[in-house]
C-alpha positions in Angstrom: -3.9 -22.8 -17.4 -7.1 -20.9 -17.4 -6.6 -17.2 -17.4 -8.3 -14.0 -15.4 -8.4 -11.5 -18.0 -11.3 -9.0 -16.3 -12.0 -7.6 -13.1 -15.7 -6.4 -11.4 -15.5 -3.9 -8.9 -17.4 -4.6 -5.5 -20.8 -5.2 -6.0 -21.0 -5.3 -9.8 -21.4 -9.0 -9.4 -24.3 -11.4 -7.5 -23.5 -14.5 -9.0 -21.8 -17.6 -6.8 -17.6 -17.5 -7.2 -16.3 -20.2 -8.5 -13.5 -20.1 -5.9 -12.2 -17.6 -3.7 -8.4 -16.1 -3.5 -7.6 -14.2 -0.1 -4.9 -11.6 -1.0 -2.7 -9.3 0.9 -2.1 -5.8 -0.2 1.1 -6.3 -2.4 -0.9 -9.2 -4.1 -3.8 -7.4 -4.7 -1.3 -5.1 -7.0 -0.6 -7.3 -10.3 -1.3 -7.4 -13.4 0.0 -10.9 -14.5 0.2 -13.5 -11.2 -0.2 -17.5 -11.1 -3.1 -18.0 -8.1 -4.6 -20.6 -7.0 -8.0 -20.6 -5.4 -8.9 -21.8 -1.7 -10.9 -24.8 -2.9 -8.1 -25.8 -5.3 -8.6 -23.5 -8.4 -5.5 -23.1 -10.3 -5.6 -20.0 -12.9 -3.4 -17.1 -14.4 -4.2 -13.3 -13.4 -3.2 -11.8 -16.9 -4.9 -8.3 -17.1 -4.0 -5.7 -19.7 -2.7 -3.2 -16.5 -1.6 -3.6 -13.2 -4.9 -3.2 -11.3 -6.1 -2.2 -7.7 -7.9 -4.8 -6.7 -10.0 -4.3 -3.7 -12.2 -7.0 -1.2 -14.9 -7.9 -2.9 -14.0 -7.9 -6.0 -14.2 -10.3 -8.8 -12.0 -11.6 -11.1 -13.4 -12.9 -14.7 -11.6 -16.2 -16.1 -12.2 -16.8 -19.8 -15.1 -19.5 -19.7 -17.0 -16.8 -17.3 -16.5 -18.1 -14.1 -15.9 -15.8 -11.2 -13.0 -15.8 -7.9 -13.9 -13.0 -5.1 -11.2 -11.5 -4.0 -10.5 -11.4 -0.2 -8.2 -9.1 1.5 -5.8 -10.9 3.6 -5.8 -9.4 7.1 -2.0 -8.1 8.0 -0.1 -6.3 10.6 -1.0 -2.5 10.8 -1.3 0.4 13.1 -4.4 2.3 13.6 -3.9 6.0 14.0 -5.9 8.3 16.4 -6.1 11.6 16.7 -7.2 13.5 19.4 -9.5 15.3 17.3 -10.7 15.9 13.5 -8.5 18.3 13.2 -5.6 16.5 14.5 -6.3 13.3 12.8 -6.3 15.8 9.1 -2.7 16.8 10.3 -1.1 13.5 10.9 -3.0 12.4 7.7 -1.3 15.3 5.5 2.6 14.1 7.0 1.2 10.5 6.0 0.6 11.8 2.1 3.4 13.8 2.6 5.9 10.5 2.8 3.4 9.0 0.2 2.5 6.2 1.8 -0.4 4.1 1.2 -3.2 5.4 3.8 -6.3 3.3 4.8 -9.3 6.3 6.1 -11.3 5.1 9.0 -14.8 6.6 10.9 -12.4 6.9 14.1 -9.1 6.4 12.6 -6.2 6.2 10.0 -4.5 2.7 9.2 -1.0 2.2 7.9 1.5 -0.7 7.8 3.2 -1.0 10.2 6.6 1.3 10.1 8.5 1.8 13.6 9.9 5.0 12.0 6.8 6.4 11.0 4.8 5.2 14.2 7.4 7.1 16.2 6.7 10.6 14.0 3.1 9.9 14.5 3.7 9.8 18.3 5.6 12.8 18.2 2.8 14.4 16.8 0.6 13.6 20.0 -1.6 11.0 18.0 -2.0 7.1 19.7 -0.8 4.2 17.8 -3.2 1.2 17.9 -1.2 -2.2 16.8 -4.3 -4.7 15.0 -4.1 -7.4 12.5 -7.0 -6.2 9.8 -7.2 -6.3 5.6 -5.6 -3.2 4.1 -7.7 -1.5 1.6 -6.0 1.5 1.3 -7.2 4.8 -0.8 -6.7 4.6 -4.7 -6.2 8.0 -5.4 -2.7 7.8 -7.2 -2.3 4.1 -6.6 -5.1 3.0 -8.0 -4.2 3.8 -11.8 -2.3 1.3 -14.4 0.5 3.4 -13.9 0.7 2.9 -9.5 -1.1 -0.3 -8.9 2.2 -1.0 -7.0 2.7 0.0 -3.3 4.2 3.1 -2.9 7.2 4.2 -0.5 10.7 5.9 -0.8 14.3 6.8 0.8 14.4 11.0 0.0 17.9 12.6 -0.5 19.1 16.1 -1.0 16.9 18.1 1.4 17.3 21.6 2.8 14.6 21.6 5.0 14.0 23.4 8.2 12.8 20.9 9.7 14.1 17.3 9.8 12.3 13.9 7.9 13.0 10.8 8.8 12.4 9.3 5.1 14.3 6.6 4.7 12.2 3.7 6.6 12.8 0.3 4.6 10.2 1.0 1.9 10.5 -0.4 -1.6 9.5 1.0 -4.9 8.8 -1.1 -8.0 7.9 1.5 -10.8 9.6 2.2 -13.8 7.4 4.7 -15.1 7.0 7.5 -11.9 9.3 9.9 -11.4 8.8 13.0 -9.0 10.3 16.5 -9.2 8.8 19.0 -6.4 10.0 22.2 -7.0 9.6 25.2 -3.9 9.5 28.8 -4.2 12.1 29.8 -2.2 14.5 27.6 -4.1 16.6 26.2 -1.6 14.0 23.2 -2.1 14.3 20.4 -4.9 13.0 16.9 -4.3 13.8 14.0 -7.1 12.1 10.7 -6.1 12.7 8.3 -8.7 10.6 5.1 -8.1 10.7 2.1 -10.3 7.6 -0.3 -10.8 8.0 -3.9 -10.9 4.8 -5.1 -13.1 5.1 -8.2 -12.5 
C-alpha cells in the first residue's frame, strides 16, 4: 500500500489532489492510519509524529501525489456570550477543563458535552446546537506530543467552588502528565493522560 509520509499546511499547495479524505476531528489526530480516498484511493498515513491536521491540508504520498484533507462536519455547540468580555470568561473555564476549543467572529465551538453545556448556561452564555467541521485551536494540541484530543476526570480537589470534571472524556497520551501546584497549598491537581498514537 502506498504511504503518506508528508503533510502541507493550508495553502502551501495549488496543485489538483489526487483524491480527497474527509475526516472528523479524532481522525485528523494520527500519525500512522489506513485511509482510503473518496474516489477510491487506498493509502497508509505513516508520519514520523502524530500531526494536527487541519481542512485544507494536504497529505504527500511517496510518488508525489497529493489527498486534501476535509474536515468532517460533527455535532457541536456554539457558545455566545453576551458580550466580549463575557465570551473571554466562559472561554478561560473552557481552557480551564482543557478541552479542545474552536474561536469564532461571534462565538466559541465545542463538542458537544451535556455537562459542560449546562456550566456554560450557568454562566449566562446561550448554547447553539449545529452540525459544522471542528478545527479547533492548536496551541498545546497541535505538537507531536498532543496531536490527540484532549479531556479528563479530575480527583482530589479542595476547591471553593465545585467542578463538574468528570464528563465522559477520554485521554490517549502516554507522555503528558500535569501537576498544578497553588499558593495557598490546600491545592494539588495530578492529571495523568495517556496518548494512544495510534
Amino acid at each position: 500500500m502506498i504511504r503518506a509520509t508528508k503533510v502541507l499546511g493550508q495553502h502551501r499547495w495549488k496543485e489538483a489532489a489526487a483524491d480527497t479524505v474527509v475526516l472528523d476531528f479524532d481522525d485528523r489526530h494520527r500519525r500512522r492510519m489506513a485511509m482510503t480516498g473518496t474516489r477510491g484511493l487506498e493509502f497508509l498515513l505513516d508520519l514520523e509524529h502524530a500531526t494536527a491536521l487541519r481542512g485544507g491540508d494536504a497529505l504527500v504520498l511517496e510518488d508525489g501525489r497529493l489527498i486534501e484533507v476535509v474536515a468532517a462536519p460533527e455535532p457541536l455547540i456554539e457558545i455566545r456570550g453576551s458580550d466580549p468580555h463575557h465570551l473571554i470568561r466562559v472561554a478561560w473555564h473552557l481552557g480551564n477543563r482543557h478541552l479542545p476549543t474552536q474561536i469564532m467572529p461571534k462565538g466559541l465551538r465545542i463538542r458537544r458535552d451535556h455537562v459542560i453545556e449546562a456550566m456554560v448556561k450557568g454562566l449566562g452564555a446561550r448554547v447553539i446546537e449545529i452540525e459544522a467541521p471542528f478545527d479547533p485551536e492548536g496551541g498545546a494540541y497541535a505538537g507531536p506530543a498532543h496531536a490527540e484530543g484532549h479531556a479528563h476526570g479530575h480527583t482530589g480537589h479542595d476547591h471553593a467552588r465545585s467542578h463538574a470534571h468528570d464528563h465522559g472524556h477520554h485521554h490517549h497520551d502516554e507522555h503528558c502528565s500535569h501537576e498544578h501546584h497553588h499558593g495557598d497549598g490546600h491545592h494539588h491537581h495530578d492529571h495523568s493522560h495517556a496518548h494512544d498514537r495510534k
